[in-house]
C-alpha positions as CSV (number, residue, x, y, z in Angstrom):
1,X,100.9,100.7,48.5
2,X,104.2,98.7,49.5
3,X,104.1,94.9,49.4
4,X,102.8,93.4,52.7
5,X,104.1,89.7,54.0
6,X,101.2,87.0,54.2
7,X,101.5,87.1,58.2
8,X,102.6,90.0,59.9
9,X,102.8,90.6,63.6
10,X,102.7,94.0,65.8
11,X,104.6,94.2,69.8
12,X,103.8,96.9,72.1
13,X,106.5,97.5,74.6
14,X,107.2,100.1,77.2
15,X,111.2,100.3,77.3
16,X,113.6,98.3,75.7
17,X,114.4,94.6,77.1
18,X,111.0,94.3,77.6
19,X,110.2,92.8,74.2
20,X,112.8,89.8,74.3
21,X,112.3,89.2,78.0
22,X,108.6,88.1,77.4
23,X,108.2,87.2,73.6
24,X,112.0,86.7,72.8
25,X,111.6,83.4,71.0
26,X,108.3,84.0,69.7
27,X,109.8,87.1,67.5
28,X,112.8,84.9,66.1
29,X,110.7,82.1,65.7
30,X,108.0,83.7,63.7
31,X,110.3,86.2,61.6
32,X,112.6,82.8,60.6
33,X,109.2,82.0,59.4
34,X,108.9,84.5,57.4
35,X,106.4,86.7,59.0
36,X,107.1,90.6,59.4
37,X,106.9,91.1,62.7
38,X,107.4,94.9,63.4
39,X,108.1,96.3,67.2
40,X,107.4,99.4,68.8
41,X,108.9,100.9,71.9
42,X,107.2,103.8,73.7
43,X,110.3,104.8,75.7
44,X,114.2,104.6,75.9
45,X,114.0,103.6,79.5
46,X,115.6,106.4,80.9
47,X,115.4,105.8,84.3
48,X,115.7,102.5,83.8
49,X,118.2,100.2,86.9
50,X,121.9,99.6,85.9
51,X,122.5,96.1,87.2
52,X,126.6,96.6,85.8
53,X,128.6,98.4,87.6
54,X,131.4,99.5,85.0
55,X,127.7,101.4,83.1
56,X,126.4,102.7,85.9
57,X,128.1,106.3,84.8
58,X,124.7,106.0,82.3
59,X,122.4,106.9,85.4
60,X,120.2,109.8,85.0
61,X,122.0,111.0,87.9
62,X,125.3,111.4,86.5
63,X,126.4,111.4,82.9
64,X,122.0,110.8,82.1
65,X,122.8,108.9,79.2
66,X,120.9,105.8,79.9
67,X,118.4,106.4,76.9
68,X,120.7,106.5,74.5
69,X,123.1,104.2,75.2
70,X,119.5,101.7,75.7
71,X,118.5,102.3,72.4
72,X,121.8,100.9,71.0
73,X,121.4,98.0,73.3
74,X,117.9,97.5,71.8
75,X,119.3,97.5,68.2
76,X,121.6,95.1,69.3
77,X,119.3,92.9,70.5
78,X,117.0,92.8,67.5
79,X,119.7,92.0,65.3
80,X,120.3,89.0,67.4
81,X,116.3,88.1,66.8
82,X,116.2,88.9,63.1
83,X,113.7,92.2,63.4
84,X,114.4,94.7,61.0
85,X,111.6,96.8,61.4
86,X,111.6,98.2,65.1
87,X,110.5,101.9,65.8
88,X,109.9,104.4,68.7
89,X,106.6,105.3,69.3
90,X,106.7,109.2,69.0
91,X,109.3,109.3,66.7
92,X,110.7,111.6,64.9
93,X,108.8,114.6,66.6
94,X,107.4,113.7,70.2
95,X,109.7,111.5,72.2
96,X,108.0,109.8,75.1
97,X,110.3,109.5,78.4
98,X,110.3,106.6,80.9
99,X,107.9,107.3,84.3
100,X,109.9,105.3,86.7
101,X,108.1,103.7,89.1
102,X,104.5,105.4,90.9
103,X,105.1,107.8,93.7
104,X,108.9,108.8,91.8
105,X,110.0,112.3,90.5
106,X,110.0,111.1,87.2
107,X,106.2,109.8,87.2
108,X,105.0,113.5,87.6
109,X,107.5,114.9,84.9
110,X,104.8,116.2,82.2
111,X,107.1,114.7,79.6
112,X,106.8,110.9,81.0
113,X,105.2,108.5,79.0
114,X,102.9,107.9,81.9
115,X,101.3,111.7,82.1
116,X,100.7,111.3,78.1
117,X,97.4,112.0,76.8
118,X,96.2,108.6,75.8
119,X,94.1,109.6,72.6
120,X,96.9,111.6,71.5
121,X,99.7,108.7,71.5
122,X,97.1,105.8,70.5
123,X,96.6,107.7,66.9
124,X,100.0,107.9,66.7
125,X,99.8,103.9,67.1
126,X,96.8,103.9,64.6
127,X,98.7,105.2,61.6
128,X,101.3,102.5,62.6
129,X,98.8,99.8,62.7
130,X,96.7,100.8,59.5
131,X,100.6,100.6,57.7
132,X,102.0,97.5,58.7
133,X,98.7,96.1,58.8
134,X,99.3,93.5,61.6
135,X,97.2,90.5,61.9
136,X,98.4,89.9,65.4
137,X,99.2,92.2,68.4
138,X,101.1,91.2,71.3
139,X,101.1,93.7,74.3
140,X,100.5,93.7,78.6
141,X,97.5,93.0,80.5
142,X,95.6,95.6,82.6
143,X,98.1,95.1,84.7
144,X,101.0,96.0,83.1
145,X,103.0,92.3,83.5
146,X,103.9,93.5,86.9
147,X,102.8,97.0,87.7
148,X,105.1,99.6,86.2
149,X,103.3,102.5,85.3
150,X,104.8,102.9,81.2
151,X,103.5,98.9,81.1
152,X,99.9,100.1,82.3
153,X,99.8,102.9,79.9
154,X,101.5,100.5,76.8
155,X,98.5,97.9,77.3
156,X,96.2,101.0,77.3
157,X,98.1,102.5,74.4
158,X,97.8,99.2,72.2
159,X,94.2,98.7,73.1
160,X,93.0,102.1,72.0
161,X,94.5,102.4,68.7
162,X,93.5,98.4,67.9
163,X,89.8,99.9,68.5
164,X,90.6,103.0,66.6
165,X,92.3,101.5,63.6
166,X,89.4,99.4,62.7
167,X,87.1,103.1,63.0
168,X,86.4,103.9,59.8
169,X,85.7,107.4,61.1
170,X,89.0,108.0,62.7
171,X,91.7,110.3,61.1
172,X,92.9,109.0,58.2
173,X,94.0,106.0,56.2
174,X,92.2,102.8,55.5
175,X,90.6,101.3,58.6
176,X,92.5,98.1,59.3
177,X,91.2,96.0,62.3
178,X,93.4,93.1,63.9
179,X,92.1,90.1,64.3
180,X,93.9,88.4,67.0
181,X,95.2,89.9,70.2
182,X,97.2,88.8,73.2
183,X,98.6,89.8,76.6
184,X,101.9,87.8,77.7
185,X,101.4,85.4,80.8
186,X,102.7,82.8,82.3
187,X,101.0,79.9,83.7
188,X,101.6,79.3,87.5
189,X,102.8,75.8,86.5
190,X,105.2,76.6,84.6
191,X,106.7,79.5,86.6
192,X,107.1,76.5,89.7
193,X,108.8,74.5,87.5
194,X,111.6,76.8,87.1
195,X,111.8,77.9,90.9
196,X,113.2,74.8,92.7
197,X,114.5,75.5,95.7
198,X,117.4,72.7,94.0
199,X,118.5,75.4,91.3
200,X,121.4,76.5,92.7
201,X,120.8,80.3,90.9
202,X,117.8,80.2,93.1
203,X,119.7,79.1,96.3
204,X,122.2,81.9,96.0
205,X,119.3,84.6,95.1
206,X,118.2,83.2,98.4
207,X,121.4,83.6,99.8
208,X,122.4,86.9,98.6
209,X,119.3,89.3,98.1
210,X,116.5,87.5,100.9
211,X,114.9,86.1,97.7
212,X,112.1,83.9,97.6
213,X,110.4,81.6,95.1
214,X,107.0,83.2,96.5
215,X,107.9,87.0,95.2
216,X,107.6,85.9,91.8
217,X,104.5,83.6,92.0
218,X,102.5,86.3,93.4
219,X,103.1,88.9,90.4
220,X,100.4,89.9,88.1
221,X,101.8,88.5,85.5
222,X,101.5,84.7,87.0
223,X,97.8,83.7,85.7
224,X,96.5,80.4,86.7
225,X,96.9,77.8,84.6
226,X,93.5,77.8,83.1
227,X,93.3,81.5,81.8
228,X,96.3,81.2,79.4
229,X,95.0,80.1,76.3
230,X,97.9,80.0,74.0
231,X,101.7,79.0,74.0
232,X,104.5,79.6,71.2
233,X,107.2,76.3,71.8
234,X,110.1,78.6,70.7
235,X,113.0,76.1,72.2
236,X,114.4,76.0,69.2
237,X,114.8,79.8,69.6
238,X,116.0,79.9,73.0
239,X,120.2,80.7,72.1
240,X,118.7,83.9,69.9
241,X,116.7,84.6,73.1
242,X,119.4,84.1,75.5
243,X,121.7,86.4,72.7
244,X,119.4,89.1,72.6
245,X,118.8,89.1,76.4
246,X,122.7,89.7,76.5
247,X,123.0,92.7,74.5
248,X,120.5,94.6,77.3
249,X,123.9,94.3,79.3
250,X,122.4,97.6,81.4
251,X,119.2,96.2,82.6
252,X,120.3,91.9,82.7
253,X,122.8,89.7,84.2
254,X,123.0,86.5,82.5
255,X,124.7,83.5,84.0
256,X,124.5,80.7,81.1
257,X,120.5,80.4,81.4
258,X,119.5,81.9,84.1
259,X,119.1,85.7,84.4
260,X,118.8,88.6,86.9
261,X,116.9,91.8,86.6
262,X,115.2,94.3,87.9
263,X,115.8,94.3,92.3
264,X,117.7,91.3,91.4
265,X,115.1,88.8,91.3
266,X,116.5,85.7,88.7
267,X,114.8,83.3,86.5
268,X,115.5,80.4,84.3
269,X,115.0,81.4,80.5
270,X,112.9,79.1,78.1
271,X,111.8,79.4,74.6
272,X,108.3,78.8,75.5
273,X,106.4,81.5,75.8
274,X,102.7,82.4,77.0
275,X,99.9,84.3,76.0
276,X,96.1,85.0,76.8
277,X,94.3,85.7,73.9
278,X,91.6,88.5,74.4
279,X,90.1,88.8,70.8
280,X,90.4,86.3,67.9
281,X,89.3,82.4,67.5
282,X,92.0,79.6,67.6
283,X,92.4,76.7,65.7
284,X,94.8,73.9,65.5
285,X,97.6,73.1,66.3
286,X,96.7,72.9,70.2
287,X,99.0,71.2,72.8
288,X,98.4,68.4,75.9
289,X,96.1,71.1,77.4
290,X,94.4,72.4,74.7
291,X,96.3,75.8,74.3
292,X,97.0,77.2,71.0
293,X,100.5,76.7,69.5
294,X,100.2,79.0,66.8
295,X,99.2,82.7,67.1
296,X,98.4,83.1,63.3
297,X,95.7,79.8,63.7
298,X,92.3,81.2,62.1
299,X,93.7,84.1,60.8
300,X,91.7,84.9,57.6
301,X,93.4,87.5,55.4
């Protein structure tokens, strides 16, 4: 059996960018800590928007090389974070491809992530977990952050083989149950915080693309401030962040720290980062309001 780090942690993420958009810091901070923190990506984001216009020749409706040229983006951007072990769920044999968005051609293609049978790609995620033997697992909520179908099926993914690794009577390899899980969140109050009607990014979102601070406080993802349990202070993490966000050059549009993405909606980056934790006790260190500031508190073995 290889040699295993004292505190490893396991990410779930749909497409690449996802990961450093919501737990960006959290992976630098904790790998400068010396944990192993180990990412998988169910898809290459195929069908993914191209917010540049000089790559927009990647589209899957012309030169369909949007995949590929993401997962080079995605290597790029752990580099800038410090992971070293990041893999494709799938991989080498079954590649999963990105649904797009419900109701779109490429949520009925049999091959998208999204029509996947769920049992079949969670034991793939089993002998994953029951390697690396994470401690901690980060993924979505129920919700998928904000909707998008491969999100949905990644928190669904993640769930199932956390149950099924820790099931002695499932395929093979010694059972291995995680003790601490979380969903990423932010609190209401701190989204607000960072949609002034003052910023001047937010005034020309206004300007430019009918944007509102309202769009974004009524996403899924927004939890009230009560419900998110735990925080990693990562501002010390921010510039490996704001340097990984950068080499997703495709999917963001980075104007010193504030970003674009996705139907051009903007926020201002931060190193903090939230979580709800949905299996696992806490212990301190806690913060002014009593969340958890360190996802390995309690962890026993």
């Amino acid at each position: 059996m290889k040699e295993l780090a004292d505190r490893r942690m396991l990410l779930v993420h749909a497409h690449p960018d996802d990961e450093t958009i919501n737990n960006g810091a959290t992976m630098a901070g904790y790998v400068a800590d010396g944990v192993t923190v180990t990412l998988v990506t169910c898809t290459r984001g195929e069908h993914g928007e191209v917010l540049v216009p000089a790559l927009e020749h990647h589209l899957a409706n012309r030169d369909n090389t949007l995949g590929d040229y993401r997962v080079g983006e995605l290597k790029a951007a752990m580099e800038k974070l410090g992971v070293k072990d990041h893999l494709f769920l799938g991989d080498p044999d079954r590649r999963y491809c990105d649904s797009g968005m419900m109701g779109t051609p490429p949520n009925e293609d049999p091959r998208s992530f999204w029509k996947s049978d769920l049992m079949e790609a969670a034991a793939r995620l089993v002998e994953i977990i029951r390697d690396r033997k994470p401690q901690v697992l980060i993924t979505y909520d129920e919700f998928g952050g904000y909707g998008h179908p491969d999100h949905i099926k990644a928190h669904q993914i993640a769930m199932k083989a956390a149950e099924l690794a820790a099931d002695p009577g499932f395929g093979s390899g010694e059972p291995w149950e995680i003790q601490k899980i979380y969903w990423s969140a932010i609190p209401r109050s701190a989204l607000q915080g960072s949609l002034t009607s003052s910023n001047p990014f937010i005034q020309v979102l206004i300007k430019l693309f009918n944007y509102a601070p309202s769009k974004w406080l009524a996403m899924p993802f927004v939890k009230a401030d009560h419900l998110v349990t735990s925080k990693y202070e990562g501002d010390a993490f921010t510039d490996h962040k704001l340097a990984a966000l950068r080499a997703h050059a495709t999917q963001l549009i980075l104007d010193g720290d504030n970003f674009t993405f996705s139907k051009r909606l903007g926020i201002k980056i931060s190193g903090t980062e939230y979580y709800i934790r949905v299996k696992g006790d806490s212990a301190a260190p806690f913060d002014k309001d009593g969340r958890e500031t360190d996802l390995f508190s309690a962890i026993t073995k």
